[in-house]
MISE-380304 format. One record per residue (C-alpha): x, y, z. Coordinates in steps of 0.001 Angstrom, whole numbers, plus 500000, padded with zeros to 6 digits. Layout:
<recs>
@c1 = X&c2 = Y&c3 = Z;
...
</recs>
This chain:
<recs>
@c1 = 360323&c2 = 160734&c3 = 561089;
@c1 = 359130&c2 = 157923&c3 = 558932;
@c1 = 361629&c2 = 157069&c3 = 555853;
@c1 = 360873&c2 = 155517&c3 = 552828;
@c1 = 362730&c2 = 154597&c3 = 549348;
@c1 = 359730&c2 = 155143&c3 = 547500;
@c1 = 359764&c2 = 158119&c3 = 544793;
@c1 = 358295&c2 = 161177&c3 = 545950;
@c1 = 356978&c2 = 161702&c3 = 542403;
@c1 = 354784&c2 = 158616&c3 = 540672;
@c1 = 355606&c2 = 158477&c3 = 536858;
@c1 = 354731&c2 = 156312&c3 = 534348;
@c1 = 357374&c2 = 153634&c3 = 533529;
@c1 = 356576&c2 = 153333&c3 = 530165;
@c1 = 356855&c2 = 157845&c3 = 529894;
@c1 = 359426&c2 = 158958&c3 = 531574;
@c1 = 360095&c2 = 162449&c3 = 533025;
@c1 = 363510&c2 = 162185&c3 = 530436;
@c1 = 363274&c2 = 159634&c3 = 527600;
@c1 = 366523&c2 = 157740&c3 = 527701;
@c1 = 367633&c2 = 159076&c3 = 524321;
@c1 = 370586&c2 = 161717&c3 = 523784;
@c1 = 368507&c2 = 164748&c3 = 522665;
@c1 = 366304&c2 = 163830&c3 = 525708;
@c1 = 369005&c2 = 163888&c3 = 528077;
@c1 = 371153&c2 = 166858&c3 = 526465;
@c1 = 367988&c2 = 168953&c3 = 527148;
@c1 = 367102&c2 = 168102&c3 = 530623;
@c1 = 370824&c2 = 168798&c3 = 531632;
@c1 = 371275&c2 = 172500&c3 = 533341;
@c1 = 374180&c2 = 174451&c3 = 532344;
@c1 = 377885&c2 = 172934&c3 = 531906;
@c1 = 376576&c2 = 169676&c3 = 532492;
@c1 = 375777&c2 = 169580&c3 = 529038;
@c1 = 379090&c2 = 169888&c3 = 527887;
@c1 = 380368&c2 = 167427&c3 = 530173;
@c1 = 377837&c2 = 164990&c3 = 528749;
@c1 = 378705&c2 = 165741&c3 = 525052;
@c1 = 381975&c2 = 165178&c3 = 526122;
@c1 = 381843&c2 = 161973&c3 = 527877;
@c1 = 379149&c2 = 160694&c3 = 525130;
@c1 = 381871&c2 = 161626&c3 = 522662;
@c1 = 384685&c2 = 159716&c3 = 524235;
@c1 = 382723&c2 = 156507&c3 = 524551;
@c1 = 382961&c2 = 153609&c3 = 522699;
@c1 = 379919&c2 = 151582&c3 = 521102;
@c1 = 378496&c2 = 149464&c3 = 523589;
@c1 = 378764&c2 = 148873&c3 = 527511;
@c1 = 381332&c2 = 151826&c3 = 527615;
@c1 = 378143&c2 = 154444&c3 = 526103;
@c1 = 375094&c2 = 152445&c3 = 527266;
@c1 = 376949&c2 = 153169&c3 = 530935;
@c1 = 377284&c2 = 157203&c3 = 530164;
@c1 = 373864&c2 = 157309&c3 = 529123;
@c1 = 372875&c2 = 155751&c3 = 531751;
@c1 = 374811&c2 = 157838&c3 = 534140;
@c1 = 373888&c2 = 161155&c3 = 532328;
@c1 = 370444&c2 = 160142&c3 = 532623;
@c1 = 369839&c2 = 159965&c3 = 536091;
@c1 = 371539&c2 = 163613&c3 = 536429;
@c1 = 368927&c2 = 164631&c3 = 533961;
@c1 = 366305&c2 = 162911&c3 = 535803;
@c1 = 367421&c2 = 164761&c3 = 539081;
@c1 = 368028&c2 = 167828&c3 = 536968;
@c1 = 364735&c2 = 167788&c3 = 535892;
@c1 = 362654&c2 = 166851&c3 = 539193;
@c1 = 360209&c2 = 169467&c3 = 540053;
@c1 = 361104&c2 = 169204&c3 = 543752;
@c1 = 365005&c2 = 169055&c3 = 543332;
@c1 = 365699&c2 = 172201&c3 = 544865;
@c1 = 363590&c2 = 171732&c3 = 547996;
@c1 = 364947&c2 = 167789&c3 = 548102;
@c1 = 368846&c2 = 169511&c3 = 547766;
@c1 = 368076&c2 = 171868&c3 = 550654;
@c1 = 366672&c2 = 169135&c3 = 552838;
@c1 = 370295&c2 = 167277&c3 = 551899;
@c1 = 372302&c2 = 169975&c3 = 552659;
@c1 = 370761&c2 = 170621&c3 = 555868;
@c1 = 370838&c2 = 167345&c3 = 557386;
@c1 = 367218&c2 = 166625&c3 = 557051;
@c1 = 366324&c2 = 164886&c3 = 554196;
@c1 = 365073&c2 = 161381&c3 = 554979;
@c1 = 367098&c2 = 158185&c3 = 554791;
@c1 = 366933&c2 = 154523&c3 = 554917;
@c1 = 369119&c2 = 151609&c3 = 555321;
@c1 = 369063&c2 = 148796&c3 = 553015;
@c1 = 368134&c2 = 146396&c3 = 555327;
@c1 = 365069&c2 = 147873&c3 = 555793;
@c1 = 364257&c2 = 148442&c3 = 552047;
@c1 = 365002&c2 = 144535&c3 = 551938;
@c1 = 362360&c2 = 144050&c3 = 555017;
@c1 = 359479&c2 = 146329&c3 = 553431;
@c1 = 360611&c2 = 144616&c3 = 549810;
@c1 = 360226&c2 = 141225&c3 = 551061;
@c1 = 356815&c2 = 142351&c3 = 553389;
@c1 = 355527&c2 = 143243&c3 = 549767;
@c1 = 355821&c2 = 140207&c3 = 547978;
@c1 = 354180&c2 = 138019&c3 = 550510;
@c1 = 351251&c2 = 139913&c3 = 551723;
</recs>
């Protein structure tokens, strides 16, 4: 089985799936994990301390809000899902940038 850390799903960079903004993010969440993120955000302190539980928060919502995240879950939970090692993301990185 071939393995790859490329995204199943192509997006846009400039439009993500979930805009990195709080509304954005409090939307995509499903269930209590919106109260855990209104609670964290609301703990937080102005600067490295929120920019790191938005940025946290947002990657749940962008898993959250993946249209194949319950087939990708299964695959985990079952021992099937497709994995890498980072030396061989570094070998296919580096075979990118000089070919």
């Amino acid at each position: 089985m071939s393995t790859s850390a490329q995204p199943v799903h192509k997006h846009s960079a400039e439009r993500p799936r979930v805009p990195r903004t709080i509304g954005a993010i409090s939307n995509a969440l499903r269930g209590a994990r919106r109260a855990q993120f209104f609670a964290e955000l609301l703990e937080a302190q102005q600067g490295p301390e929120l920019d790191g539980v938005l940025t946290a928060w947002w990657g749940r919502a962008m898993l959250d809000t993946d249209p194949h995240r319950d087939r990708v879950h299964a695959a985990a939970e079952a021992g099937t899902l497709p994995t890498t090692t980072m030396d061989a993301i570094a070998r296919r990185r580096q075979e990118r940038t000089t070919s």
